[in-house]
LOMARVO-168727 format. One record per residue: y, z, x of N, C-alpha, C in turn; residue in one letter. Coordinates in steps of 0.05 Angstrom, whole numbers. Atoms other than C-alpha are relative to their C-alpha. Example, Ala and Ser with C-alpha at 12.3 -4.5 7.8 and 13.67 -1.06 7.14 Angstrom:
2
NODE       nY       nZ       nX      caY      caZ      caX       cY       cZ       cX   type
NODE      -24        0       18      -90      156      246       24        0       18      A
NODE      -24       -1      -16      -21      143      273       22       14      -15      S
This chain:
326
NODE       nY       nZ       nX      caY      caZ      caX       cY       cZ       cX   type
NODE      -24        0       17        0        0        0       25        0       18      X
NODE      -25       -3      -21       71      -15       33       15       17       -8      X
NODE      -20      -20        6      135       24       32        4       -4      -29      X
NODE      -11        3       22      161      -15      -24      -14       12      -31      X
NODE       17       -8       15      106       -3      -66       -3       38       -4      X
NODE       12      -37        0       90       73      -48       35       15      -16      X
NODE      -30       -5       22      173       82      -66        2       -5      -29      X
NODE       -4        4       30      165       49     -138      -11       24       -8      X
NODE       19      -21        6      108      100     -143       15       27        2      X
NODE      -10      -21        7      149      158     -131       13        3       -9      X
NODE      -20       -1       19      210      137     -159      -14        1      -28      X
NODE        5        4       16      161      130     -215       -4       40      -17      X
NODE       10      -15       -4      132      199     -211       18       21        0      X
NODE      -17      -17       -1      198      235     -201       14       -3      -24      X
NODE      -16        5       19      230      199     -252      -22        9      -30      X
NODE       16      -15       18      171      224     -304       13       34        2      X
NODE       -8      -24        4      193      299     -281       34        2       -7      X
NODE      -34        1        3      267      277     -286        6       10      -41      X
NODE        5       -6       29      249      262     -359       -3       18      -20      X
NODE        1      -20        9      221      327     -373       11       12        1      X
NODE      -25      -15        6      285      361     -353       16       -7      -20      X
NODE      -23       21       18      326      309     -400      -16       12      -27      X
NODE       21       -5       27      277      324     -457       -1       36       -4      X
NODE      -22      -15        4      286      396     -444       17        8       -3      X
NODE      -30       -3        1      358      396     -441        7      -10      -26      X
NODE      -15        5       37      357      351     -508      -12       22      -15      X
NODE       12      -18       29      315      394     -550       -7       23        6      X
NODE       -3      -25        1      346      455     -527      -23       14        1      X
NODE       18      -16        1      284      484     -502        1       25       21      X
NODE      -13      -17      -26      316      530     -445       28       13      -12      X
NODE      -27      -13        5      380      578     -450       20      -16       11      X
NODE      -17       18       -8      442      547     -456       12        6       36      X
NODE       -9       -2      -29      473      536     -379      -30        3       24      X
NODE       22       -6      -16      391      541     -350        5      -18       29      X
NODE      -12       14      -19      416      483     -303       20       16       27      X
NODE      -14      -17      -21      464      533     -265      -13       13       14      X
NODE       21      -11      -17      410      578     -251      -10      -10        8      X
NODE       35       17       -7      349      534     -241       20      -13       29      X
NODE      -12        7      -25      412      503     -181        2       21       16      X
NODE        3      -19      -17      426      568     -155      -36       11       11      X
NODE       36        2       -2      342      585     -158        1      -16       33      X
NODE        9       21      -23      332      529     -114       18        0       25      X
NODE      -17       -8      -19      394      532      -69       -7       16       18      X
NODE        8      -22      -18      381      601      -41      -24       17       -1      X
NODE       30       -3       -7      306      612      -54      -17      -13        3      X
NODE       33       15        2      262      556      -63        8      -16       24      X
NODE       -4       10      -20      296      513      -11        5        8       28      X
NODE        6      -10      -24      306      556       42      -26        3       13      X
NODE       20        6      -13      234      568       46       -8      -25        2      X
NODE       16       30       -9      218      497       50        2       -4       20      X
NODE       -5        7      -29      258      489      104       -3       16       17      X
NODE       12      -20      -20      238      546      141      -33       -2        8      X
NODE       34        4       -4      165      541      133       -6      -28        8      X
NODE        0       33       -4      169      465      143        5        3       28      X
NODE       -6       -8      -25      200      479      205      -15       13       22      X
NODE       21       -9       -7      157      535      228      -21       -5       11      X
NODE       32       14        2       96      498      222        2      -14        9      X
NODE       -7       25       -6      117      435      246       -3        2       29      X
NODE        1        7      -32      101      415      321       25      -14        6      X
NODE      -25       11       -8      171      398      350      -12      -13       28      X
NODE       -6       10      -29      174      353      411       28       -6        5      X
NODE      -20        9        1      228      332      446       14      -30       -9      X
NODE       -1       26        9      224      260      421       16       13      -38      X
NODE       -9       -3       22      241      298      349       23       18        1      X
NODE      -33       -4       -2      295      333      369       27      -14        0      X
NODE      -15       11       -7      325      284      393        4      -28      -17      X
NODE      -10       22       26      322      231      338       16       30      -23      X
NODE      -15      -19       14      337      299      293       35       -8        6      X
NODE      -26       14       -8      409      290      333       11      -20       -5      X
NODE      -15       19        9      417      229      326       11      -16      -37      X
NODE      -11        5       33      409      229      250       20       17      -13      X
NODE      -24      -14       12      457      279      248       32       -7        4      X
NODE      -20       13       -9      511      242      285        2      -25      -17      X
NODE        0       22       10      496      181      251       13        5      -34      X
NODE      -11       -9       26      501      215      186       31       11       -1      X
NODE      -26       -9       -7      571      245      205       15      -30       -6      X
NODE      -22       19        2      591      177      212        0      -17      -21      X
NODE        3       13       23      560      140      155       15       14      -28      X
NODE      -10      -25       28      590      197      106       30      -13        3      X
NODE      -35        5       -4      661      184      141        6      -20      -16      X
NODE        8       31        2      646      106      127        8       -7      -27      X
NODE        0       -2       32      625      122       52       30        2       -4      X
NODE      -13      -11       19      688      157       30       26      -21       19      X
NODE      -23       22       -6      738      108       77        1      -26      -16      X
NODE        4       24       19      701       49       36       17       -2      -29      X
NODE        3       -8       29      712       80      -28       36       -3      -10      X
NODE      -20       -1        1      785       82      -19        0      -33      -16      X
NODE       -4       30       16      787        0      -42       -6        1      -24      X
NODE        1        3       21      752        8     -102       23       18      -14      X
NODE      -17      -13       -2      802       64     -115       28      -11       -8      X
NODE      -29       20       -5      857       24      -99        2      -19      -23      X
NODE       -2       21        5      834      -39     -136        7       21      -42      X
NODE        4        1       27      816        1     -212       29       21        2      X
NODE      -24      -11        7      886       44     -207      -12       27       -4      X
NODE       16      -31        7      840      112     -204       29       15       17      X
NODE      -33      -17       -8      900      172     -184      -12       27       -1      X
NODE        6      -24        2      899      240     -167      -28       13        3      X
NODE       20      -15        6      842      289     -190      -29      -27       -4      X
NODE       12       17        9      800      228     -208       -8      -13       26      X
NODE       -1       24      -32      810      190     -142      -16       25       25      X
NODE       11      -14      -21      788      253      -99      -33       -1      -15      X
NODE       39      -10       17      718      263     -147      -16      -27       11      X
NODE       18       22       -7      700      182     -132        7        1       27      X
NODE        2       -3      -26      714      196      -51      -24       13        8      X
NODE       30      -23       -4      671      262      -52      -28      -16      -11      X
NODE       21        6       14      617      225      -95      -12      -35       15      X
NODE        1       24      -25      625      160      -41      -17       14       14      X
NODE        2      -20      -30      611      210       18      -28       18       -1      X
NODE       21      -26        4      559      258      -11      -20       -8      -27      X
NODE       22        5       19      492      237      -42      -30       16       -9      X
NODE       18      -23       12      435      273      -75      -19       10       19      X
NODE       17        5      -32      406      292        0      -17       31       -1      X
NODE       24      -14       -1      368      353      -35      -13       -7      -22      X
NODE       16       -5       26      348      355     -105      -16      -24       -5      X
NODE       12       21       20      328      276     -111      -14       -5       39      X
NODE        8        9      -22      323      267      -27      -26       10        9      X
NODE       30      -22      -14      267      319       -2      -14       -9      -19      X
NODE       25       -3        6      224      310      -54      -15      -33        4      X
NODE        4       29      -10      222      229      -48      -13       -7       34      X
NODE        8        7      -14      216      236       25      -21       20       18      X
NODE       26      -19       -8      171      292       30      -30      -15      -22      X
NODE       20       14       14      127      248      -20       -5      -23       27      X
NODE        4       23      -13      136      190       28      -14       -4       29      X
NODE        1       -5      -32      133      216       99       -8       25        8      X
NODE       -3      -35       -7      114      294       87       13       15       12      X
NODE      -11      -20      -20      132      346      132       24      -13       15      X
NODE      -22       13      -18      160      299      184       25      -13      -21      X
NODE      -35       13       25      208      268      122       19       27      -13      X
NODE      -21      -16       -5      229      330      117       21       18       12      X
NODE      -10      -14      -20      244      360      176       18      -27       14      X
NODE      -16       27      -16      287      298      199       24       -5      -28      X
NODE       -9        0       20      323      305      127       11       19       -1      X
NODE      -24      -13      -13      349      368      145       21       -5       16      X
NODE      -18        0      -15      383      352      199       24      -18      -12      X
NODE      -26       21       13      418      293      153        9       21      -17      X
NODE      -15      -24       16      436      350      109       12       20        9      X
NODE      -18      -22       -9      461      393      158       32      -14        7      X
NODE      -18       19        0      507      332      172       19        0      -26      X
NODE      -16        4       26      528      325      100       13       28      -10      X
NODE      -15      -22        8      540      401       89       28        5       16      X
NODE      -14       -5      -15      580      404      153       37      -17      -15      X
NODE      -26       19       13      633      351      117        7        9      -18      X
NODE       -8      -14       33      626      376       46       16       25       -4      X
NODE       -9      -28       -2      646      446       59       29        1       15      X
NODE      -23       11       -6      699      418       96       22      -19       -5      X
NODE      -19       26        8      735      352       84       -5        1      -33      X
NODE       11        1       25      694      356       14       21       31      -17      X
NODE      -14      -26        8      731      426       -3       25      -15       -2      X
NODE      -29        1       -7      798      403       20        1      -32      -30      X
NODE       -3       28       27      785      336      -34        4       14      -20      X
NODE       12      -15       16      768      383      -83       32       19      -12      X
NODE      -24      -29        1      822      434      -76       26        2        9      X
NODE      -22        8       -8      876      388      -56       26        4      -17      X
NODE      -15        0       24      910      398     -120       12       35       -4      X
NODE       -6      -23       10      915      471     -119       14       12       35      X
NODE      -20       -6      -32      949      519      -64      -14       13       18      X
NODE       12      -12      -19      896      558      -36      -11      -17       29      X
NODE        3        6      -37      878      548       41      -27       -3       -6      X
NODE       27        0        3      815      504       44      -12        5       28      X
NODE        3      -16      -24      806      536      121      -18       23      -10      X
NODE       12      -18       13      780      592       74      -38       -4       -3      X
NODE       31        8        4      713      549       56      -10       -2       19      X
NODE       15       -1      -26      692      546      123      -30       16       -6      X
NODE       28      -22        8      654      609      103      -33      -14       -3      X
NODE       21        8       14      606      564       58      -19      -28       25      X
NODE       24        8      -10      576      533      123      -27       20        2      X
NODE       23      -25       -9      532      600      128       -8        3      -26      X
NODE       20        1       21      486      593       73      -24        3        3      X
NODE       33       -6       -1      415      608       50      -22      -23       17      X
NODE        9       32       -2      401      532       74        9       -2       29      X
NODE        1        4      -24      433      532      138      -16       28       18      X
NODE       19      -15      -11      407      602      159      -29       -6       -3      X
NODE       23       16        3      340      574      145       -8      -13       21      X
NODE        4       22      -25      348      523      195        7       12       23      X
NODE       -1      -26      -26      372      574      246      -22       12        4      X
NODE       27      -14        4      312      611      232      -25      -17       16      X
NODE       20       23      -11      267      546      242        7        4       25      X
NODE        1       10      -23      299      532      298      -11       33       27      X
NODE       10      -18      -12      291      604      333      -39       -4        0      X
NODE       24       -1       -2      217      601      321       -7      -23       16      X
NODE        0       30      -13      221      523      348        6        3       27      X
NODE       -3       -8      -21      251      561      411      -27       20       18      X
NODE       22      -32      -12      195      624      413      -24      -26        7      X
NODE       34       11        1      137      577      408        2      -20       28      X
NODE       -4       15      -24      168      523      455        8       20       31      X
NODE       -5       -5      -27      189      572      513      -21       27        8      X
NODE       26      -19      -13      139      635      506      -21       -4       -8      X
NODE       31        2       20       82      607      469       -8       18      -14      X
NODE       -3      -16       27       97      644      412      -26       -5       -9      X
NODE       34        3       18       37      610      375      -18       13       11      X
NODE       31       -9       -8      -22      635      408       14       35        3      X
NODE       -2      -35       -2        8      717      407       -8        6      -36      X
NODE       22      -11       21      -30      761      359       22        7      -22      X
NODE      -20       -2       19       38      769      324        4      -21      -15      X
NODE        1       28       15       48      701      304      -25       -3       -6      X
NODE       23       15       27      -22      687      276       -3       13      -18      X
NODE        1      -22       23      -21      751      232       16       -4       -7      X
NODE      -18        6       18       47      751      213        5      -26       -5      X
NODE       -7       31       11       59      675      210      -13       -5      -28      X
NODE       21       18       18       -7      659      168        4       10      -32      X
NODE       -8      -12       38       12      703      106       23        3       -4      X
NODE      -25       -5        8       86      697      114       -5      -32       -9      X
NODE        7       35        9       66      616      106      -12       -5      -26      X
NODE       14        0       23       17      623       53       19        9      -28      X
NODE      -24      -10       18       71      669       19       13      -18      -11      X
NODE      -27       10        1      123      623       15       -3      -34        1      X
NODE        1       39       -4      104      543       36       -6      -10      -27      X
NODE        3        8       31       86      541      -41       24        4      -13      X
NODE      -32      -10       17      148      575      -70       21      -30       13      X
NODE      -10       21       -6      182      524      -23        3      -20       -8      X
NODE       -1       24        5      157      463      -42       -7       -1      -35      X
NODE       -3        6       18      163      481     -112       32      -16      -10      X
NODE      -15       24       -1      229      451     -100        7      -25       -8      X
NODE        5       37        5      201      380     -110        6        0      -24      X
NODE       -3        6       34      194      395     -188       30       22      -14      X
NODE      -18      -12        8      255      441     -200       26      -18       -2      X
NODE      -20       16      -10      301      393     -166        1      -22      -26      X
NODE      -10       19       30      285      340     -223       -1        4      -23      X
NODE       -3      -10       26      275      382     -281       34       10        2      X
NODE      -26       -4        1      352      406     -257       18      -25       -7      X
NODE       -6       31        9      368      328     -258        4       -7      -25      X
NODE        0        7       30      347      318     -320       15       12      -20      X
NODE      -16      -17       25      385      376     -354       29       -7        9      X
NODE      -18       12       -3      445      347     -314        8      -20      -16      X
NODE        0       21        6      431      287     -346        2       -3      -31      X
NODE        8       -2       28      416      305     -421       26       10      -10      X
NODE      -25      -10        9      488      340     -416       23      -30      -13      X
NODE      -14       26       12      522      263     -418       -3      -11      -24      X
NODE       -2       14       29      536      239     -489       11      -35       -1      X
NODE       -7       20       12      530      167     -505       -7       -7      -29      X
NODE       10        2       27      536      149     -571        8      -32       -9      X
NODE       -9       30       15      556       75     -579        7      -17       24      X
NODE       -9       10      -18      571       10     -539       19       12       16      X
NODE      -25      -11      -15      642       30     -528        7       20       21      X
NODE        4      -23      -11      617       97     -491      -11      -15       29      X
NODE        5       11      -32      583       46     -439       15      -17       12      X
NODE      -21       22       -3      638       -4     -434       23       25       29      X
NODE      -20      -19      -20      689       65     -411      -20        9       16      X
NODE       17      -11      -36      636       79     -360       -6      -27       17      X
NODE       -2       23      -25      648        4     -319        3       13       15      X
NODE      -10       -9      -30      682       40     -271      -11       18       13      X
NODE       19      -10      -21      628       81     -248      -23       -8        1      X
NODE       20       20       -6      581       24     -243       14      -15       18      X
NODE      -12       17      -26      632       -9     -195        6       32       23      X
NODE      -10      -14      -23      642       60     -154      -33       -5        4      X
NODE       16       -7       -4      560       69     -162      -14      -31       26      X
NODE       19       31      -14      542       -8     -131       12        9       31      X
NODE       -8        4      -27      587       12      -70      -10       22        3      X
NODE       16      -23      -12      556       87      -65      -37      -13       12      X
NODE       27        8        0      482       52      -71       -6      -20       19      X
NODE        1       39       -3      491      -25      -43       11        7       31      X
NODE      -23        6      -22      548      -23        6        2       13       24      X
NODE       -7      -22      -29      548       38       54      -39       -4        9      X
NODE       35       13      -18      464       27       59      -10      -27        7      X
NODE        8       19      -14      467      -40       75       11       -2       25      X
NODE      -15        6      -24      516      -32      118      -13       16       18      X
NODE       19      -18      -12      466       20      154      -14      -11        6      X
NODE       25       12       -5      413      -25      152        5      -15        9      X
NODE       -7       26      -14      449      -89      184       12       25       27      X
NODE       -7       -8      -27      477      -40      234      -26       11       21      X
NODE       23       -9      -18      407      -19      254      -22      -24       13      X
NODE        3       30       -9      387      -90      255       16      -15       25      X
NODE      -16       17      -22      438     -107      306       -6       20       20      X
NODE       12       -6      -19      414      -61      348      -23        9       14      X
NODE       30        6        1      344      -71      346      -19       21        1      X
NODE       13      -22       -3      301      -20      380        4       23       11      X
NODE       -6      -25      -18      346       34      405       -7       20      -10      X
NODE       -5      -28       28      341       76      336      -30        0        4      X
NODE       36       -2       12      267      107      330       -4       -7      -33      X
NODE        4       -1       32      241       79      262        1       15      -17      X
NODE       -2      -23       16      239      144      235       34       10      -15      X
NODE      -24        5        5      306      147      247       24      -15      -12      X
NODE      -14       13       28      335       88      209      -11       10      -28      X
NODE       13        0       20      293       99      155       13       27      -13      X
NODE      -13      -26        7      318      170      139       26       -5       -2      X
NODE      -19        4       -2      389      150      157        3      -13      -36      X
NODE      -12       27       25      396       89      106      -20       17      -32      X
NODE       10      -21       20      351      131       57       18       20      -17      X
NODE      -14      -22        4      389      190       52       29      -14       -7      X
NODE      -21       19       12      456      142       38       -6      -13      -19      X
NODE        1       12       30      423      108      -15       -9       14      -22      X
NODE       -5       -9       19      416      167      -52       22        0      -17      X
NODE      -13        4       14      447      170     -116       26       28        4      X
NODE      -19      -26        3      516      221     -128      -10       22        2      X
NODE        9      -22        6      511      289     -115        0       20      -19      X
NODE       -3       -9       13      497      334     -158       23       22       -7      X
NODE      -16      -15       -2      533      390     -127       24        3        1      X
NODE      -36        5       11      601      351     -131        3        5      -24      X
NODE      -16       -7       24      603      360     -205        0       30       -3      X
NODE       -6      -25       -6      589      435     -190       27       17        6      X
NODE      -35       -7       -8      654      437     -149       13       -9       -7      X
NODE      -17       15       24      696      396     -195        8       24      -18      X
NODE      -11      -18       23      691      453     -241        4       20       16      X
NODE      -12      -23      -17      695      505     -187       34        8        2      X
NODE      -27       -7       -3      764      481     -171       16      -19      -16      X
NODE      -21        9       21      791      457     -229        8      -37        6      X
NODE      -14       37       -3      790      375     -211      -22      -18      -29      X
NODE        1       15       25      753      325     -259      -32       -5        3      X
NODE       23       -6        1      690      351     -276      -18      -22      -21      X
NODE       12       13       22      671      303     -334       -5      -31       21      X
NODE       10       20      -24      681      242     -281      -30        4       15      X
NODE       14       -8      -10      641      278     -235      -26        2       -9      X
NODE       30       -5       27      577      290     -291       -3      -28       -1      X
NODE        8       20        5      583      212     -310       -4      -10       28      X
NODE       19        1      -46      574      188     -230      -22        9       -6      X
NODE       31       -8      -18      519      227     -223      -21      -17      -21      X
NODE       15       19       26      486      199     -300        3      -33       19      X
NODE       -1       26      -11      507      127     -272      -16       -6       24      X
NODE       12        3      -27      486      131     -203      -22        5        7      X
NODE       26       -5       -9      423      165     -211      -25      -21      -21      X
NODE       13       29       17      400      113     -266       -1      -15       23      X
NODE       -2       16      -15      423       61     -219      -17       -2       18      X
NODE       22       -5      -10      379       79     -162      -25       -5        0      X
NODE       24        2       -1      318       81     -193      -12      -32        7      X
NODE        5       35       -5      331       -4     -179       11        0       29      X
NODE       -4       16      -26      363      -10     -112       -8       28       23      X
NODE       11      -10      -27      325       45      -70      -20      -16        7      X
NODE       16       22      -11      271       -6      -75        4      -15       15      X
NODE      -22       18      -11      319      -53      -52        5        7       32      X
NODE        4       -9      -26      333      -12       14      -15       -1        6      X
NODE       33       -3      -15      263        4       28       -2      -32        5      X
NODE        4       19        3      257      -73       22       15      -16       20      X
NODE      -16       10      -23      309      -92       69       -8       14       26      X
NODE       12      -20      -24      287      -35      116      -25      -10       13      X
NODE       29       12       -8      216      -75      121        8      -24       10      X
NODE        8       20      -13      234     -134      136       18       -8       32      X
């Protein structure tokens, strides 16, 4: 079975649990706002251990460190890329203000947990996700920063303040990993009678809670999704304009990933494009319409993006994978 193929299959497979959140969310079978929690849930419990135990367990070499790096640099720049692009469409439909910062942030920052990990931990396992952090440590590093300051441009507080929100359940996590990624690599942590006792039942504990992740992430989707009201043509007509931001979040910044990895043939380890241009052709983030309402910018924008964009997707990640092969 090839990429393209094994991708329809999970897009198929995710988008069945997507469903069951949407179908929850319509017929109110959860407390109103369950979406808030079931985000926080996953945020600072179920995904930390993923990426800790993923980590953990994981045989690091230096060959994966060092693509790790470079997908984090790359990602730095492809993010910049996104939300510099985004400025034209911007420009061209007369978007202003509060409106104009939500389709930058939603350029720049794509669904690189809730729809990304579980797609590329279906695709590539462990190694798809431990190489998927590091693009997410990339994308938090911006969000919490340049992403704040979009966000909170409108109001007076000092976004110097958000800094804070790089030290999270998610990046301590990966601190964590990496300490153990140090013990094992410099004292041979693994083979001491501490690490096989405490490791094996702190693993067992937790590498399940972890990777319950995969199904939380799109039952949260879906109740994102079930919140959007269309009720008539006219309701999809006023949503053009985030079918022309969504073609340049999806199309434009991952092709342009994928012709840039094409022109320079075999420097990038395969693993390495592949994750790169991946992780960009996710759809909007979720967590931008989160912060939309945090700080008061245009939360309803923000909710249709992500409805648009993550429809959209389910047609042109094939599409990448497809250019990525040949």
């Amino acid at each position: 079975m090839n990429e393209v193929e094994i991708i329809l299959k999970q897009i198929l497979i995710l988008t069945l649990l997507g469903v069951t959140g949407f179908a929850a969310g319509k017929g109110k079978f959860l407390p109103e706002n369950s979406h808030k929690y079931i985000s926080v849930l996953i945020l600072k419990i179920t995904m930390p251990f993923l990426i800790f135990t993923t980590m953990g367990n994981y045989s690091f070499t230096g060959e994966t460190l060092k693509n790790g790096f470079l997908i984090f640099v790359l990602g730095i720049f492809f993010i910049l890329l996104g939300g510099f692009i985004s400025l034209g469409p911007c420009k061209l439909m007369g978007i202003r203000e509060k409106t104009k910062n939500i389709y930058i942030a939603q350029s720049m920052f794509g669904n690189v947990i809730f729809m990304a990990y579980p797609l590329l931990k279906a695709m590539y396992g462990d190694e798809g996700i431990v190489y998927a952090i590091f693009f997410n440590i990339a994308n938090d590093a911006i969000l919490w920063t340049l992403g704040v300051y979009l966000f909170n441009r409108h109001n007076t507080e000092n976004w110097k303040d958000n800094l804070s929100h790089l030290v999270n359940p998610n990046t301590l996590a990966f601190m964590g990993g990496l300490l153990i990624i140090l013990l094992k690599g410099t004292f041979n942590f693994e083979n001491t009678l501490v690490y096989k006792s405490i490791w094996d039942i702190f693993y067992s504990a937790f590498y399940n809670l972890g990777h319950i992740t995969i199904y939380l992430s799109m039952i949260f989707i879906g109740l994102i999704l079930s919140g959007v009201r269309i009720q008539g043509i006219k309701d999809i007509f006023d949503r053009a304009r985030y079918l022309v931001y969504s073609l340049f979040k999806l199309i434009i910044v991952p092709v342009a990933a994928v012709l840039f990895f094409k022109a320079t043939g075999n420097f990038f380890d395969l693993f390495v494009k592949r994750i790169v241009a991946l992780q960009l052709a996710m759809p909007a983030s979720t967590i931008v319409s989160a912060l939309a309402l945090e700080y008061d910018s245009d939360y309803n924008a923000a909710t249709e993006g992500i409805f648009v964009s993550t429809i959209l997707s389910i047609f042109t990640l094939p599409l990448i994978v497809y250019l990525l092969t040949l």
